[in-house]
C-alpha positions as CSV (number, residue, x, y, z in Angstrom):
1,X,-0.2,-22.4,-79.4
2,X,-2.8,-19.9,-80.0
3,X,-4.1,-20.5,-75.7
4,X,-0.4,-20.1,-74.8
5,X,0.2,-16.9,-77.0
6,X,-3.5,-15.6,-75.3
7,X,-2.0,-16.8,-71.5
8,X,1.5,-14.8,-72.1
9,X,-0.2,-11.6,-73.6
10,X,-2.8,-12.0,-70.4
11,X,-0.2,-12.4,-68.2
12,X,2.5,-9.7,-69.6
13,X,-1.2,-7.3,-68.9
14,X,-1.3,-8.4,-65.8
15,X,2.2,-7.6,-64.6
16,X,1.5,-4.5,-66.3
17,X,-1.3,-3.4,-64.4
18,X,0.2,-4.4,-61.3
19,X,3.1,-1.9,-62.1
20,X,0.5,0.1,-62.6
21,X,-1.2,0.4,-59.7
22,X,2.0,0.2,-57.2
23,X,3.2,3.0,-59.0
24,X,0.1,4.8,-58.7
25,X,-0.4,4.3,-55.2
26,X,3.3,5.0,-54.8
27,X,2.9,8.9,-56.2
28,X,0.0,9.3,-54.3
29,X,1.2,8.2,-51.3
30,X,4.1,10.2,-52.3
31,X,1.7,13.0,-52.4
32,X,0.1,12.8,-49.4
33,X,3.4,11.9,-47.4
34,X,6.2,13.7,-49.3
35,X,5.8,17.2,-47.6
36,X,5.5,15.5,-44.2
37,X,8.6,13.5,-44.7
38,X,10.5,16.3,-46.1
39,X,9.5,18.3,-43.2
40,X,10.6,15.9,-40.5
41,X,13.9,14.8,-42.6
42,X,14.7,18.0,-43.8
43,X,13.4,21.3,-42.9
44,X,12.9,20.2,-39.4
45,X,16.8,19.0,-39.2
46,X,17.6,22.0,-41.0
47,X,15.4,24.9,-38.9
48,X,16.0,24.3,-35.0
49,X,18.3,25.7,-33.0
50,X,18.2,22.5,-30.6
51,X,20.5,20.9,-33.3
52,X,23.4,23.7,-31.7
53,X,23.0,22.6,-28.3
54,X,25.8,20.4,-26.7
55,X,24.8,16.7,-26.2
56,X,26.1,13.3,-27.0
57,X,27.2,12.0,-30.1
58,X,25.1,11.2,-32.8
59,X,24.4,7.4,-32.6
60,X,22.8,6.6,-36.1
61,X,20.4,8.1,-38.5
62,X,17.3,6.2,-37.0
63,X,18.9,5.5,-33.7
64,X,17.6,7.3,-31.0
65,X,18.3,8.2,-26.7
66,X,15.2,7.6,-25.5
67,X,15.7,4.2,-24.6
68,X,19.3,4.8,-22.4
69,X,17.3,8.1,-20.9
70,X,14.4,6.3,-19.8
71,X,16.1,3.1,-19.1
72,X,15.6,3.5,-14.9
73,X,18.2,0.7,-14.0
74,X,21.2,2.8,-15.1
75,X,19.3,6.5,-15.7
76,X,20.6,7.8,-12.1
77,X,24.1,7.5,-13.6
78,X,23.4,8.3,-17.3
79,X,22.1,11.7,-16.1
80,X,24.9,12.3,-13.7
81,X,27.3,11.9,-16.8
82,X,25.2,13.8,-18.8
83,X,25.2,16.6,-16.6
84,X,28.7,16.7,-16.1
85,X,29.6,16.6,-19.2
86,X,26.9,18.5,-21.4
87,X,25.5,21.2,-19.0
88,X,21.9,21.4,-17.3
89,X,20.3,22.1,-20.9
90,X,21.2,19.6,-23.7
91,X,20.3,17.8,-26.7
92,X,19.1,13.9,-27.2
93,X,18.0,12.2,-30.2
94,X,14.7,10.7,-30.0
95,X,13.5,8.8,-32.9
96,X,16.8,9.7,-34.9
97,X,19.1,12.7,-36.2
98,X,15.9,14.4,-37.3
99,X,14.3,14.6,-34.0
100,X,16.2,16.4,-32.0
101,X,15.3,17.4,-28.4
102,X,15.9,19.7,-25.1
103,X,16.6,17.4,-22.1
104,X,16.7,20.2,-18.9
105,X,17.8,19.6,-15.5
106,X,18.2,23.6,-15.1
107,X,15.5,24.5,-12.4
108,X,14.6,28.2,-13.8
109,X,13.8,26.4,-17.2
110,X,11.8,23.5,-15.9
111,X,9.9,26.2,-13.3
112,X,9.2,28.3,-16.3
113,X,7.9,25.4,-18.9
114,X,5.8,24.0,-15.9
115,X,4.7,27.1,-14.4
116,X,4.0,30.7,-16.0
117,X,4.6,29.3,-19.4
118,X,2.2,26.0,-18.7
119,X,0.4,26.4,-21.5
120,X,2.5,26.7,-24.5
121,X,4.2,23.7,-23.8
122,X,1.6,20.8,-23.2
123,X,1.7,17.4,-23.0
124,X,1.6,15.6,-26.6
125,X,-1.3,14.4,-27.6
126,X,0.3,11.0,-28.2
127,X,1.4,10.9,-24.6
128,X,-2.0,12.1,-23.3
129,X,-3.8,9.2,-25.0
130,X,-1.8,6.8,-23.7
131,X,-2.2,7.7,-20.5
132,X,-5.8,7.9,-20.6
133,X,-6.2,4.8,-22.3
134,X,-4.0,3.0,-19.9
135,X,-5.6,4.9,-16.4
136,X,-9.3,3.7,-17.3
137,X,-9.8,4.4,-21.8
138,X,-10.7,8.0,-20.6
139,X,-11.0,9.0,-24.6
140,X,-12.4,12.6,-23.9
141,X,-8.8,13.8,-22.5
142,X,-11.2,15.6,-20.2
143,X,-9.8,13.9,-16.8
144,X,-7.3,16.6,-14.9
145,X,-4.3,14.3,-15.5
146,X,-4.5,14.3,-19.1
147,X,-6.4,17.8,-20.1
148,X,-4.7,21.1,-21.1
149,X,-5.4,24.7,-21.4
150,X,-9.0,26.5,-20.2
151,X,-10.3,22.9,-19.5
152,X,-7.7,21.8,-17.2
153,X,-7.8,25.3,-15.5
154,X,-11.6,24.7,-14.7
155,X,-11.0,21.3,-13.0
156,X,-8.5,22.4,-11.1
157,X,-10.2,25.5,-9.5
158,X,-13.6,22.9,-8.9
159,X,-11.2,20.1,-7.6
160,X,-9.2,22.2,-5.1
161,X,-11.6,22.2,-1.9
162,X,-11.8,18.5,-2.2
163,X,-8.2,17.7,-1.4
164,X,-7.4,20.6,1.4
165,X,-5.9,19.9,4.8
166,X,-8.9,19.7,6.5
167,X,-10.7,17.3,3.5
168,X,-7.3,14.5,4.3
169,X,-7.8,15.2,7.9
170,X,-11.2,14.0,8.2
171,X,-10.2,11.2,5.7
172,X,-7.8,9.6,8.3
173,X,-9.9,7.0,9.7
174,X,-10.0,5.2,6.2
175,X,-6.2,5.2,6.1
176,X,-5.9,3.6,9.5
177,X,-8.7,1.3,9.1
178,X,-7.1,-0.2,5.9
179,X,-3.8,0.2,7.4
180,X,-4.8,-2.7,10.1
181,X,-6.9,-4.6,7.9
182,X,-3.6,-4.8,5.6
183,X,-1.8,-5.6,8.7
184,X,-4.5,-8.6,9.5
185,X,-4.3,-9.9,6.3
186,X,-0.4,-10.5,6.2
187,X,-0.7,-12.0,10.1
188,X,-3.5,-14.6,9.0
189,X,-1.1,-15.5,5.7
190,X,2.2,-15.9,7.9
191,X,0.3,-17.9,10.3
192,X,-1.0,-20.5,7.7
193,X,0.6,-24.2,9.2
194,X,-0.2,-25.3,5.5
195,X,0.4,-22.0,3.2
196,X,-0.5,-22.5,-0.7
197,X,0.7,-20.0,-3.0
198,X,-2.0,-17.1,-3.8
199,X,-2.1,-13.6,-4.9
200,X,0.9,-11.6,-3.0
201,X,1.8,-15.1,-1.4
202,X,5.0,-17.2,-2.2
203,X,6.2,-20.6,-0.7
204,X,9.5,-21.3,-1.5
205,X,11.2,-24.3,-2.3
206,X,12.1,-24.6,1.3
207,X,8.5,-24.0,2.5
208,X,9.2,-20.5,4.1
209,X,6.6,-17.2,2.7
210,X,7.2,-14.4,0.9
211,X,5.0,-12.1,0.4
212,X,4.6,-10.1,-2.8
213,X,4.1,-5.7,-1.1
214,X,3.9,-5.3,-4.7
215,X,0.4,-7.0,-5.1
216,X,-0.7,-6.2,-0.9
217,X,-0.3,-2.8,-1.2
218,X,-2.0,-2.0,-5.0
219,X,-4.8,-3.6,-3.2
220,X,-4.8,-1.7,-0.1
221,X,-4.0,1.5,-1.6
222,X,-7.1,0.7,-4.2
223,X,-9.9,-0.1,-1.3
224,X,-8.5,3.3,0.3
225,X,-9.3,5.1,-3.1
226,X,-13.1,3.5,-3.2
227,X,-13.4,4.4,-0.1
228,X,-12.0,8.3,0.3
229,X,-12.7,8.9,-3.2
230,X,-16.4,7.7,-3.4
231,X,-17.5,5.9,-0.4
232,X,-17.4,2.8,-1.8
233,X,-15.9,0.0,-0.7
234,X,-14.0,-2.7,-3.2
235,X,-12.9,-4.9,-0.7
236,X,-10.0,-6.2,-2.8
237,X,-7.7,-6.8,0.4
238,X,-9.9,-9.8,1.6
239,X,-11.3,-10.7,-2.2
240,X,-8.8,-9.8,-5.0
241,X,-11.2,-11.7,-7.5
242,X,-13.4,-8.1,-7.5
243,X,-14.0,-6.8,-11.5
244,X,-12.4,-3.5,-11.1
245,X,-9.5,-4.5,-9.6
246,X,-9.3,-7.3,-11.9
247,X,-9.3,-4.8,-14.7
248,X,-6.7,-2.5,-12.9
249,X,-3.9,-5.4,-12.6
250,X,-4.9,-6.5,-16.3
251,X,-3.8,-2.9,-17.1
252,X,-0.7,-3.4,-15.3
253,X,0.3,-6.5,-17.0
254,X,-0.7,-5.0,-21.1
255,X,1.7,-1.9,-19.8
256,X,4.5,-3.9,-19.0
257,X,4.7,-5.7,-23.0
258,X,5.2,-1.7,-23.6
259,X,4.7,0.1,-26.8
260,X,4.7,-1.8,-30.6
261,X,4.4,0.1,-33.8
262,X,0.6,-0.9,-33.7
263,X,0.5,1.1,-30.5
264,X,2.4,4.0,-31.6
265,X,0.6,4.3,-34.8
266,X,-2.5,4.1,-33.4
267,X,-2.1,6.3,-30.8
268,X,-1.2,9.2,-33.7
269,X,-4.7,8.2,-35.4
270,X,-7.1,6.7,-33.1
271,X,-9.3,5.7,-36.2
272,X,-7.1,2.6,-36.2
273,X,-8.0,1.4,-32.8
274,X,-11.6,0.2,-34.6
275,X,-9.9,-2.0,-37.6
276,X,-6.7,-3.2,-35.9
277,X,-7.3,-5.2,-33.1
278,X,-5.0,-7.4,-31.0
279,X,-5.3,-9.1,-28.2
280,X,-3.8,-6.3,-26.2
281,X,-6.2,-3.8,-27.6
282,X,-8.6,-6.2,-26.6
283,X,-7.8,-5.9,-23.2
284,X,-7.4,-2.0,-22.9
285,X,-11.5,-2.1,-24.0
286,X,-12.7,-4.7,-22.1
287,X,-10.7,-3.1,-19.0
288,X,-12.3,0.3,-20.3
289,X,-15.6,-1.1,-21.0
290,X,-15.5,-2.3,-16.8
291,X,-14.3,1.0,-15.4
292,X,-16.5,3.3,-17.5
293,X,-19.4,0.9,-15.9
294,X,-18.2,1.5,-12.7
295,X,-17.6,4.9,-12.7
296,X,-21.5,5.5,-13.9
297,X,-22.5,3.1,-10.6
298,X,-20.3,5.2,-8.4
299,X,-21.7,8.9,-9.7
300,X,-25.4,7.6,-9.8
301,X,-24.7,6.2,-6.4
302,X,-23.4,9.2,-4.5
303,X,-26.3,11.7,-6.7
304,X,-29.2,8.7,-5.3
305,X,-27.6,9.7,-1.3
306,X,-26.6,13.4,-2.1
307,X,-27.6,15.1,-5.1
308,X,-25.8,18.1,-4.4
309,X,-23.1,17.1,-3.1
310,X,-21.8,16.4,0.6
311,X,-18.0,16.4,2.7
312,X,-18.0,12.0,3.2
313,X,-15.8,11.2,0.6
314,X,-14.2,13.5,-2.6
315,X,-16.8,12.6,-5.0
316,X,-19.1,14.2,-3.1
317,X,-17.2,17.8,-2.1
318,X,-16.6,17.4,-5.5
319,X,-20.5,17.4,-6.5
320,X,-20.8,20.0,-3.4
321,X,-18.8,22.2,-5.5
322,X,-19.7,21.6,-8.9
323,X,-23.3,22.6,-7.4
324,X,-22.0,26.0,-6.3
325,X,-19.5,26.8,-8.6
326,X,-20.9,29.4,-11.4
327,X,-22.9,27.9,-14.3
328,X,-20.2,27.8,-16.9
329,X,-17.6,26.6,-14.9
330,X,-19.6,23.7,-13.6
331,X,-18.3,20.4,-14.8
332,X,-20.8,17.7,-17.3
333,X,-21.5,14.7,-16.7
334,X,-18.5,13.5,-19.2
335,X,-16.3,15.6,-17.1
336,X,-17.5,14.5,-13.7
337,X,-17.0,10.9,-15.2
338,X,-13.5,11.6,-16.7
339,X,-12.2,12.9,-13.1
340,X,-13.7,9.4,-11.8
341,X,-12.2,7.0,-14.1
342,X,-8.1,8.9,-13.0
343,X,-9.3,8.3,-9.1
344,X,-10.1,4.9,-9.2
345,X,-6.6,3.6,-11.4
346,X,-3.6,6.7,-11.5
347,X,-5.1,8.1,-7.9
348,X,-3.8,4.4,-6.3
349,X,-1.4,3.4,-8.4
350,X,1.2,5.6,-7.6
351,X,0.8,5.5,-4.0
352,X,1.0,2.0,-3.5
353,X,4.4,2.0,-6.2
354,X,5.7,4.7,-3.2
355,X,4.9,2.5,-0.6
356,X,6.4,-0.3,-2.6
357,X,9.6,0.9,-3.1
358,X,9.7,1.8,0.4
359,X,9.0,-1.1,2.0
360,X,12.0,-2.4,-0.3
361,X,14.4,0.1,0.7
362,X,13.9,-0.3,4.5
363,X,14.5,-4.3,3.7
364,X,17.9,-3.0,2.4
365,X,18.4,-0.6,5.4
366,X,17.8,-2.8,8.2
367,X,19.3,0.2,10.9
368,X,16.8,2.6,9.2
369,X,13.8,0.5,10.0
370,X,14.7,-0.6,13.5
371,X,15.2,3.0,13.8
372,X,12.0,3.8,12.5
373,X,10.4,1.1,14.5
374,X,11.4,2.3,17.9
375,X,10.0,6.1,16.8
376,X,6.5,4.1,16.2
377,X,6.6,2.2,19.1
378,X,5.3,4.9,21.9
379,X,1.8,5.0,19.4
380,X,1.7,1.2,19.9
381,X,0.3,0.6,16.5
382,X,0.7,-3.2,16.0
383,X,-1.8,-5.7,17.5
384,X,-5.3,-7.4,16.5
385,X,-7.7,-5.4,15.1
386,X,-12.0,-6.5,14.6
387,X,-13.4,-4.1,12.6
388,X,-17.1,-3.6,11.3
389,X,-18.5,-4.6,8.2
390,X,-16.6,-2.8,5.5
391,X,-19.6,-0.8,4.4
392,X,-18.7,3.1,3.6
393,X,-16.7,5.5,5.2
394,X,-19.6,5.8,8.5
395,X,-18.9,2.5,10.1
396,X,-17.5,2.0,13.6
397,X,-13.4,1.6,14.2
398,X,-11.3,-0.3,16.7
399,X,-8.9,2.7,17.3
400,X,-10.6,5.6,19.8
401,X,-9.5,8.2,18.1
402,X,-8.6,7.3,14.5
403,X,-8.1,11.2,13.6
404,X,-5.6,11.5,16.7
405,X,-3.7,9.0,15.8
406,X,-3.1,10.3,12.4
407,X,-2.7,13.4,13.7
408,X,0.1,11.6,16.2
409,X,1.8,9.7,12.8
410,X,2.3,12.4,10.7
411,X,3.9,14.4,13.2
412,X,6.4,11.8,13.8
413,X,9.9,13.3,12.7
414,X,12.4,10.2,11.7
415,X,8.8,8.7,9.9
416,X,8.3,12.2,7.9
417,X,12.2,12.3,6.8
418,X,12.1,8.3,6.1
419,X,9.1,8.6,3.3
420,X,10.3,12.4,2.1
421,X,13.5,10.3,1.4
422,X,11.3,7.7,-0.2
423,X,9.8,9.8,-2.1
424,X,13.3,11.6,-3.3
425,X,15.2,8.5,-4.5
426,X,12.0,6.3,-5.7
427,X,10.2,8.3,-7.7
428,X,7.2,7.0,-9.3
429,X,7.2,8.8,-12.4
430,X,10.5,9.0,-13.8
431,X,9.9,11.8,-16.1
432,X,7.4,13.9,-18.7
433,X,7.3,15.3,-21.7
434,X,6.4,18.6,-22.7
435,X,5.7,20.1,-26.6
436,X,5.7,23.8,-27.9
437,X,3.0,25.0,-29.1
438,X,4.5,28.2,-30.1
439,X,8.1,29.1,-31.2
440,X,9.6,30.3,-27.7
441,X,12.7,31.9,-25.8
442,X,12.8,29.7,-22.6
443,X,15.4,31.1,-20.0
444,X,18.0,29.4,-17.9
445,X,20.2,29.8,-14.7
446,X,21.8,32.8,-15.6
447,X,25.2,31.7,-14.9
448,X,24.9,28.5,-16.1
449,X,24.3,29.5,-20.0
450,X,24.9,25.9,-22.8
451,X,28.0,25.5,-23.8
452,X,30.2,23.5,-26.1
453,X,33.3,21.5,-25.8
454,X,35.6,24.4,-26.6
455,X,34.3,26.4,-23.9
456,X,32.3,28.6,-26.4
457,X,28.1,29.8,-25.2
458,X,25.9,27.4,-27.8
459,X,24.3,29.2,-30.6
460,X,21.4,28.0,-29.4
461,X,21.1,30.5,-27.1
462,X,19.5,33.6,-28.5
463,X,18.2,36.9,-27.2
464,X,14.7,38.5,-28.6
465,X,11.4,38.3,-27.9
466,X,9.7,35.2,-26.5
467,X,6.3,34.5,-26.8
468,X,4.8,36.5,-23.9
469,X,6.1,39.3,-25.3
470,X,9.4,40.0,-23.3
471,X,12.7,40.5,-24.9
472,X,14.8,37.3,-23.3
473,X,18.3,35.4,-23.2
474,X,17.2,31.7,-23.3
475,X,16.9,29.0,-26.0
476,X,15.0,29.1,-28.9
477,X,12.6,26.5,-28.7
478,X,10.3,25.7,-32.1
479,X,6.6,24.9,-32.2
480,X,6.0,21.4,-32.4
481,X,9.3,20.7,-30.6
482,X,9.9,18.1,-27.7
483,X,11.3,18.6,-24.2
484,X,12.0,16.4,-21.6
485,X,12.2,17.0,-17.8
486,X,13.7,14.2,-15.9
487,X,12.1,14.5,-12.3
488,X,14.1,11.0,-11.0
489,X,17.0,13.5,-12.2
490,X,16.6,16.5,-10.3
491,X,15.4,14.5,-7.4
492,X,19.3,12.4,-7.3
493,X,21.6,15.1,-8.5
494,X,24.9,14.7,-6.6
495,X,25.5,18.3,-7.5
496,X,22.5,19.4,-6.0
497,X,21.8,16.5,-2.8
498,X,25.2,15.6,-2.0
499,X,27.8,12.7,-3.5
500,X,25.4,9.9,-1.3
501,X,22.5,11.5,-3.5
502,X,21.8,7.5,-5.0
503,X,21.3,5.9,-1.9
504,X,18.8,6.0,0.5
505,X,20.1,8.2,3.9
506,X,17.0,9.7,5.5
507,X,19.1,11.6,8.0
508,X,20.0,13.8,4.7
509,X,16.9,15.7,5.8
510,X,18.5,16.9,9.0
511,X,20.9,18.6,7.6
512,X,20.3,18.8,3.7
513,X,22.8,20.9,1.2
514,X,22.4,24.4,0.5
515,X,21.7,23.9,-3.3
516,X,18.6,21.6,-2.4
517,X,16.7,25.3,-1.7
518,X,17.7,26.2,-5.9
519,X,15.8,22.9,-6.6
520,X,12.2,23.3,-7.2
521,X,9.1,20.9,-6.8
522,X,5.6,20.9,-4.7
523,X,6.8,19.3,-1.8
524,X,10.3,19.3,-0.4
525,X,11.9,20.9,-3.2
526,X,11.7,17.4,-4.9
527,X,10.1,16.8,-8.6
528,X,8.2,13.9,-7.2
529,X,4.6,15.7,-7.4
530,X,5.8,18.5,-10.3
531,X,5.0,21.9,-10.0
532,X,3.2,24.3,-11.3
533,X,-0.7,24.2,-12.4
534,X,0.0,20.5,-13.5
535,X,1.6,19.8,-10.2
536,X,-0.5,16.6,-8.7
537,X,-3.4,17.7,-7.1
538,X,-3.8,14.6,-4.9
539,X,-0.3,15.1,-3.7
540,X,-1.6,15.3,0.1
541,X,-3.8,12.5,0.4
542,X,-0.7,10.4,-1.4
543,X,1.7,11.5,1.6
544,X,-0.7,10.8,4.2
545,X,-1.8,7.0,2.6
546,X,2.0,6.7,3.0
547,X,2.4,7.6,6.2
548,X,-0.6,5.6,7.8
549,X,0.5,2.2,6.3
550,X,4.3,3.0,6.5
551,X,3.9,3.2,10.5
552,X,1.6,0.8,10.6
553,X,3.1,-2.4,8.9
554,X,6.7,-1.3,9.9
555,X,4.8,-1.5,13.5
556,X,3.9,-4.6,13.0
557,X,6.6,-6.6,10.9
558,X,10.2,-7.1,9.8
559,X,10.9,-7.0,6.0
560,X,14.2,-8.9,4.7
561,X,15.3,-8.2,1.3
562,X,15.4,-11.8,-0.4
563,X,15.9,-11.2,-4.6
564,X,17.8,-8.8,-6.4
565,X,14.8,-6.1,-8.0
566,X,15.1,-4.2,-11.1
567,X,12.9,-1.8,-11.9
568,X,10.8,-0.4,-14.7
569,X,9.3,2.0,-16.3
570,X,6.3,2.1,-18.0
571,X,4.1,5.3,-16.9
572,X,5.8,4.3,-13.5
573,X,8.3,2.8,-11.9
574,X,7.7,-0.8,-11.3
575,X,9.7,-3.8,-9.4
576,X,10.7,-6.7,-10.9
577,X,12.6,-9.7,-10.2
578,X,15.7,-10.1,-12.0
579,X,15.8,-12.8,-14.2
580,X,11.9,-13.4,-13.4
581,X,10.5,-11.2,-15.9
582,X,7.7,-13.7,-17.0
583,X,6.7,-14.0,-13.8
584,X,5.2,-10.1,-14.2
585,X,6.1,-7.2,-11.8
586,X,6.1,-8.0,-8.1
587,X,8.0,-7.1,-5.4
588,X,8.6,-10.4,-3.2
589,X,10.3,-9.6,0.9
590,X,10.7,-11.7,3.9
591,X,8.4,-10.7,6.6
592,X,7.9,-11.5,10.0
593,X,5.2,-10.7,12.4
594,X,6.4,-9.2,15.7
């Protein structure tokens, strides 16, 4: 009697402490987190003028548009209907009622966020790590595609002579060589009299081959980058088992799974990377671990040939002019490595996702590439081709004149409007996201002001000073608020291209709208590349990969579309075969050698 009594009175102390301690941790976690959470659910909800704006209805009080926005199977549309119906500047929800958010297809506001006013609205940090950690673990944010402010300004002004005209000219011969060892490659798997399935090849039931352009050309575009980049040579067309690239498609495959709360959370406190590990995570590292390795071997490589620099490859004009560029804007060795690790993974990727989506459009326009085929045919690019070892950029080439004939290429005009309208209706990234860093009055087409169902101008819209110091009509934006610019938007705006502005019609480009000269972007008044000082530096040496292979395999073969693709986005638009999803993201076409 006396234990039991003794049990109960431990027992009841027990509960008692427990209650305790939950309600001890609760009030400090209350502590800690109540002035956050009453910021974000209250005074956030309560302050901005974004709330004003005209947008969709509310969908729930955790239930965001992010995911309909971003979805790219039906985003063409969604933005045409938002457009139509809200106005060029509008509000989304993104996590929920309390985070609401500008969503601009207006081209004076996106030219003034990207350009004069750059650098009060940044990238998040969130959105920066996870690029970095997804192009190579580059956790110093110091590489150009993921820095801000004085730092990125520095690595711009160094990087510039290392991707002029006359840098991609004398490139050219790495282009062409790839572009016919590509070319070889698919000739030696169509001629297999017993083909076995292997990287970028599929036998169907029936026996025939496909092959998967998705894997061919991440591979091609990725030797091309080794090569122009750093003068090395991966070799992954004719051995797909190298480390680097093994690493870059293991990346691939850990960014399709997307984003858990495990991510999310750890990409807000990076401390968390080190105690919560899954196998994911594992994956990023490892992958990290092999590029940071590499990108040591390639930079100890070119200092061992050319300590200060030289003009073979843009490593080295990039030492060349790190070398003469003034002592405090020269960049460190963390820096040079940074700028490495975005070559060798985001430099290839989105070229070969170009080229991709192509290749698939032409499959679905077979008058377009016949077209384009009898434009190529007086350079009589198709054929056999024995090159020399692949060694470094100074190595012999089967082509006389391998500068000549790029030269010949990109002045081809049906070729030049086929991947401007490649580049229009595919584009790679679908869209970014900027943050203020300062409240802010950004402005808008002036005769296109927000306004609400009743016909009324938003209150939104304000008049005062903005943050440069001008007294402006605009918006008021908040610091710490988020804005999204949809580049596959203002790149397929029937308003703006014309009502066939979804589908692909390269002879748009003979005769495009009037609006199209209102639309802003690097190249072509398209979005494709941004604009502004965070426009892609690289932008040349992407259309000119493009061009090389395009005429080159288009030369060469005839593609057949043969399975419906979706695509998706996650950091860039990737293929995928409906209904095939486990299968990862490939790109699967009938080809036959001519």
């Amino acid at each position: 009697m006396d234990f039991a009594a003794t049990l109960l009175a431990l027992s009841g102390r027990a509960v008692c402490l427990v209650a305790y301690t939950v309600a001890g941790a609760t009030c400090i976690g209350l502590a800690f987190l109540g002035p956050w959470l009453v910021k974000c659910l209250v005074w956030h909800p309560y302050k901005t003028s974004l709330k004003h704006l005209p947008g969709p209805k509310r969908r729930g009080l955790f239930v965001g548009d992010l995911s309909i926005f971003c979805e790219t199977e039906t985003s063409k549309e969604f933005s045409e209907r938002l457009v139509n119906k809200f106005g060029r500047n509008l509000r989304i929800q993104g996590l929920g009622y309390m985070d609401d958010r500008l969503v601009t297809f207006d081209p004076v506001t996106i030219n003034y966020i990207l350009g004069p006013a750059s650098d009060r609205f940044t990238k998040p940090i969130q959105m920066r790590r996870y690029i970095a950690k997804r192009t190579g673990g580059d956790t110093s944010l110091k590489a150009v595609s993921v820095s801000e402010g004085a730092v990125h300004t520095r690595l711009r002004k160094i990087m510039a002579p290392a991707f002029a005209p006359s840098t991609i000219k004398g490139l050219s011969p790495i282009f062409i060589r790839k572009a016919n060892e590509l070319c070889d490659a698919w000739r030696a798997a169509l001629s297999e009299s017993n083909p076995v399935d292997a990287p970028g090849i599929e036998i169907s039931a029936d026996g025939s081959v496909a092959l998967d352009v998705h894997n061919w050309l991440g591979r091609a575009t990725f030797d091309i980058i080794g090569l122009a980049a750093f003068g090395y040579s991966f070799d992954s067309l004719k051995d797909n088992s190298n480390e680097l690239f093994a690493s870059y498609m293991r990346l691939h495959e850990v960014t399709k799974e997307g984003t858990t709360l495990r991510d999310n959370l750890c990409l807000t406190a990076p401390w968390l990377e080190r105690v919560w590990q899954t196998e994911n995570s594992r994956a990023i590292t490892e992958s990290a671990k092999v590029v940071d390795r590499t990108s040591k071997m390639l930079l100890e490589q070119r200092r061992a040939t050319a300590p200060e620099g030289d003009s073979k490859s843009i490593l080295g004009l990039l030492l060349r002019c790190n070398h003469n560029a003034a002592p405090e804007d020269r960049l460190s060795d963390e820096e040079l490595l940074a700028q490495i690790d975005g070559f060798l993974l985001a430099g290839a990727d989105s070229t070969s996702i170009a080229l991709v989506w192509g290749l698939y459009a032409l499959s679905r326009n077979p008058k377009v590439q016949q077209a384009l085929r009898e434009e190529l045919a007086e350079l009589n690019l198709g054929g056999e081709h024995d090159f020399a070892s692949d060694s470094g950029i100074e190595c012999d080439y089967a082509t006389p004149d391998p500068v000549a004939q790029f030269a010949a290429i990109d002045a081809l005009p049906m070729l030049d409007r086929v991947v401007r309208e490649i580049l229009r209706l595919y584009t790679p990234v679908h869209s970014t996201l900027r943050t203020a860093e300062q409240d802010d009055i950004v402005p808008f087409t002036a005769d296109a002001p927000p306004r609400m169902a009743d016909g009324s101008i938003s209150r939104a819209v304000v008049t005062g000073h903005a943050a440069d110091g001008t007294i402006r009509t605009g918006i008021r934006v908040r610091k710490g608020e988020f804005i999204h610019l949809p580049y596959e938007g203002m790149n397929t705006a029937r308003a703006v291209w014309g009502e066939d502005a979804h589908e692909f019609n390269p002879d748009r480009w003979l005769n495009l709208p009037s609006a199209v000269k209102n639309n802003i972007g690097l190249v072509s008044n398209l979005m494709t590349f941004s604009v502004g000082p965070h426009a892609c530096p690289g932008s040349r040496l992407a259309i000119a990969e493009i061009k090389t292979i395009l005429a080159h395999v288009v030369s060469s073969f005839e593609f057949d579309e043969m399975a419906k693709i979706l695509p998706h986005n996650m950091m860039v638009v990737r293929p995928w075969v409906d209904d095939e999803w486990e299968k990862g993201h490939r790109l699967p076409l009938r080809v036959r050698a001519l």
